[in-house]
C-alpha positions in Angstrom: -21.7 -17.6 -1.7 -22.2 -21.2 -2.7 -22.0 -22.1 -6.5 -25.3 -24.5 -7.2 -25.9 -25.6 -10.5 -26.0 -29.8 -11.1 -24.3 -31.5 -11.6 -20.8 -29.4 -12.2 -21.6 -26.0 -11.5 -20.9 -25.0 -15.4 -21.7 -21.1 -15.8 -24.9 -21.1 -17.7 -26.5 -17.9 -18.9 -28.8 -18.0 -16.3 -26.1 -18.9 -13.2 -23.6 -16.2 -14.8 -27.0 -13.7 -14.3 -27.8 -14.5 -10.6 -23.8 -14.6 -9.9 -24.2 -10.6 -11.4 -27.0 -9.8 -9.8 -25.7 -11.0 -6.1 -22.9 -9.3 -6.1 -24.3 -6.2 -7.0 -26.5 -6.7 -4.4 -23.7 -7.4 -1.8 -21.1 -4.0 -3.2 -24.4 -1.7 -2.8 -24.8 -3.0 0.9 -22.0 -1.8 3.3 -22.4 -4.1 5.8 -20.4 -6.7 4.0 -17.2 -6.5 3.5 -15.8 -9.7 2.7 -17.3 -12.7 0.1 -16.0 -16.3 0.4 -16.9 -18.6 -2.8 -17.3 -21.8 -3.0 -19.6 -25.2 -4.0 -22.2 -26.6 -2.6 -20.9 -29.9 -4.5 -18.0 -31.5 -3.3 -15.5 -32.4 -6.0 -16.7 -29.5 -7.9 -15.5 -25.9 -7.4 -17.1 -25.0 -10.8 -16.7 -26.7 -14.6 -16.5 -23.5 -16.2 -18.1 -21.8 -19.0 -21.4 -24.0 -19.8 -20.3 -25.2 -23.5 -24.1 -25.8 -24.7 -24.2 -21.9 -24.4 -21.8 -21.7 -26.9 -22.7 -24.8 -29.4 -25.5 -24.7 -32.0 -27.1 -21.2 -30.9 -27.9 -18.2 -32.7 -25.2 -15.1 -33.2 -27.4 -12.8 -30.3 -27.7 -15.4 -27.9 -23.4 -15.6 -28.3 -23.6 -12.3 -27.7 -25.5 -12.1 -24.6 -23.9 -14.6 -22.8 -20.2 -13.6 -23.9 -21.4 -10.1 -22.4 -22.1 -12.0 -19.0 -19.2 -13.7 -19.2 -17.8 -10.0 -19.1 -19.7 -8.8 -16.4 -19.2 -11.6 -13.8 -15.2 -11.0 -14.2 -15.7 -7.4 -13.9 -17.4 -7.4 -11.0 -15.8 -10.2 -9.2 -12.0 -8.3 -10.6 -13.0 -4.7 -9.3 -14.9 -5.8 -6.1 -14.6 -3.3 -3.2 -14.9 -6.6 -0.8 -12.4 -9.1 0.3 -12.9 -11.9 -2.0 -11.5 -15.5 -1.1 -12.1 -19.3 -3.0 -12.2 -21.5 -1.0 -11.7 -24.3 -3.6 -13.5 -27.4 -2.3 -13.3 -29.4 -6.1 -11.9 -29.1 -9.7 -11.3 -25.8 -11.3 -11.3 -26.1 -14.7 -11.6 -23.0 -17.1 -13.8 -20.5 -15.8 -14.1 -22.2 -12.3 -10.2 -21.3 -12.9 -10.9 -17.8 -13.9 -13.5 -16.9 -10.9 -10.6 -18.4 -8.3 -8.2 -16.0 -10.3 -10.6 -13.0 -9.6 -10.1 -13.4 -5.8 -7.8 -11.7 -3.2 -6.7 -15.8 -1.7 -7.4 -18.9 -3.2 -7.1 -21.9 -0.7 -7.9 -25.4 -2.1 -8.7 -28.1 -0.9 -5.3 -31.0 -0.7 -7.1 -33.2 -3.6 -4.7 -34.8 -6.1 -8.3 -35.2 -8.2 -8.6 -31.2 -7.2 -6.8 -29.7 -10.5 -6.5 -26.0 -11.4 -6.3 -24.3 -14.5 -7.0 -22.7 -18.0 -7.5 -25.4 -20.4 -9.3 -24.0 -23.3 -7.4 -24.5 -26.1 -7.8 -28.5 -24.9 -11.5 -28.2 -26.0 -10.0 -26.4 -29.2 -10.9 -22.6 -28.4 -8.9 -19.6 -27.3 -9.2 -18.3 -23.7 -9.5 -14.7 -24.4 -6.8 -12.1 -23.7 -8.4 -10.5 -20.5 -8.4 -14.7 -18.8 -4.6 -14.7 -20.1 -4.0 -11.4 -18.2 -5.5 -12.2 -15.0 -3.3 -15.9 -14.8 -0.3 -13.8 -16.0 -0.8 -11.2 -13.3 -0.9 -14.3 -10.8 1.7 -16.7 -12.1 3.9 -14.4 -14.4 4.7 -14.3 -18.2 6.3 -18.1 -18.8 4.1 -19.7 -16.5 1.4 -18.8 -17.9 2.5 -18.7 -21.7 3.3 -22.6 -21.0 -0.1 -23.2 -19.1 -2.5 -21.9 -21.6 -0.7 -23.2 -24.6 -0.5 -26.6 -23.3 -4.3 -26.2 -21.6 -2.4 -27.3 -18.4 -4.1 -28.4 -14.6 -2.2 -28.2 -11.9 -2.5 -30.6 -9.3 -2.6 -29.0 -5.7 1.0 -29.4 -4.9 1.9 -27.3 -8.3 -0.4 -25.1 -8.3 0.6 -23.7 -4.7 4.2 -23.9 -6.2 3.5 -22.1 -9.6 1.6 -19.3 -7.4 -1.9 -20.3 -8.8 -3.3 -20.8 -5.2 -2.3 -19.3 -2.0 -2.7 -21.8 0.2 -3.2 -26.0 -0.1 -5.0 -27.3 3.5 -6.5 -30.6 3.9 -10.3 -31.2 2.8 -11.9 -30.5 5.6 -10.3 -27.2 6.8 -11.3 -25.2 2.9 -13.8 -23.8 4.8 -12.2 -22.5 8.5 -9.2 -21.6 6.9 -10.7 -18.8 4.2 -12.3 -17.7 7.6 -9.1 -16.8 9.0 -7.6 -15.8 6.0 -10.5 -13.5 6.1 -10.6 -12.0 9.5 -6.7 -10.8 8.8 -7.7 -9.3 5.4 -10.3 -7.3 6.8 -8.0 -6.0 9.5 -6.4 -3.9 7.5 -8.0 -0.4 7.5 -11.0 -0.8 4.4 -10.1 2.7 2.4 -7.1 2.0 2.3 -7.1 -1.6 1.0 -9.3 -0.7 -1.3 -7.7 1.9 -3.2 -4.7 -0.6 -3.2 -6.4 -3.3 -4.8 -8.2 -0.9 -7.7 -4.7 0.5 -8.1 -3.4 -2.9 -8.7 -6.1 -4.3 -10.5 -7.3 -1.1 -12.9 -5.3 -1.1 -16.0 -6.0 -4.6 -16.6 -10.1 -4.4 -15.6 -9.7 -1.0 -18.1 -8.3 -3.3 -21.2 -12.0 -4.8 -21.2 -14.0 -1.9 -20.2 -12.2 -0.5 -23.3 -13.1 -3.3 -25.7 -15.8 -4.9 -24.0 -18.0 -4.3 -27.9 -14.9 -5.6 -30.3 -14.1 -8.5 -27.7 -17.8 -9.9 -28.0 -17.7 -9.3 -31.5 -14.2 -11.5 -31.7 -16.1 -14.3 -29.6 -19.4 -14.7 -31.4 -17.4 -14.9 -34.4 -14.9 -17.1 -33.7 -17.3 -19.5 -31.8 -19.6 -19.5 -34.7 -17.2 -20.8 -37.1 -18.0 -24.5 -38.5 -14.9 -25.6 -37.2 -15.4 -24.5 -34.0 -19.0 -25.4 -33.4 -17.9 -29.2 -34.6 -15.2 -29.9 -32.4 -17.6 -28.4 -29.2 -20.2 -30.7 -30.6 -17.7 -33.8 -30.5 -17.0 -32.7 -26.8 -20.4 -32.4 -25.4 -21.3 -36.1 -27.4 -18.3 -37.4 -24.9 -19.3 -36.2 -21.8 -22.7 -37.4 -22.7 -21.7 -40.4 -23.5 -19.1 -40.3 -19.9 -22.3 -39.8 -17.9 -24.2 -43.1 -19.8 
């Protein structure tokens, strides 16, 4: 599956939707058994969350895209399939968070290539079900460290930190989640399974739980003046970056 959305792949309402909808599509049919993501732009695994969803919109529309948000973790968290990133650009935010979601992570050896949770950089909060899934992958310091500081690891520390699995030269993303692949999906598919959702549950079940009160805590903290103001400076920057 190959993230398209010019020019950074952010996840807008309408991306976040298809994502949803495709992998539905895919768990329902039982001929696949493995997904491989990654961009159809090079030097961009994915931007993240698409901040113009989140900056001068109404209360529902926060709502209804936090709720995606929600979904596409879910499903990408709990997926019955093998799911590898192979990590072709920068992963920044949620690009970071859909690369945690998989079973192996190989990026591409990119020193331009960084890795991470940086939300409190753009002044917000990455919410407690992101700081689970990079604590379950990196551990409790790590992490604590990495979203405080909004930290992205170059290639070299992310393999070292535990963020990615595997760091191969550019032009071997690709063949190498292939491999990765074919030995994942030797191991007997029942059995896998139920190891993964074992592993995975009680963290995917702190959301289910909350999914109501966690979009309630978004669309009110993203609504605040404060908030809305310094997401407005940012997106006048990158504007002004691209003239």
């Amino acid at each position: 599956m190959k993230f398209k959305n010019p020019p950074v792949n952010s996840l807008s309402l309408e991306l976040l939707t298809e994502l949803v909808i495709s992998l539905e599509k895919l768990e329902n049919d039982k001929s696949f058994r493995g997904l491989i993501l990654t961009s159809d732009r090079p030097g961009i695994f994915s931007a993240g969350l698409d901040l113009r969803e989140m900056c001068g919109r109404n209360p529902a529309h926060y709502a209804e895209y936090w709720r995606a948000v929600q979904e596409l973790w879910l499903r990408l968290y709990l997926s019955n399939m093998v799911v590898i990133s192979a990590i072709n650009g920068a992963s920044p935010a949620g690009g970071c968070l859909m690369a945690l979601c998989s079973d192996y992570r190989v990026l591409a050896d990119n020193p331009k290539y960084n890795i991470g949770l940086n939300e409190t950089l753009l002044g917000i909060v990455a919410p407690f079900w992101f700081k689970d899934t990079l604590v379950n992958t990196i551990g409790h310091r790590t992490a604590e460290r990495a979203l405080q500081l909004g930290l992205l690891f170059p290639p070299a520390d992310a393999l070292q930190v535990g963020m990615v699995d595997q760091v191969v030269p550019e032009d071997q993303v690709q063949s190498k989640a292939l491999s990765v692949m074919a030995q994942w999906l030797a191991i007997p598919e029942h059995a896998r399974q139920l190891t993964k959702n074992m592993m995975r549950k009680a963290t995917a079940d702190l959301l289910i739980k909350q999914r109501e009160a966690d979009i309630q805590n978004f669309v009110s903290f993203i609504s605040k003046d404060s908030i809305q103001k310094s997401l407005h400076i940012y997106l006048e920057k990158l504007k002004q970056k691209k003239g």
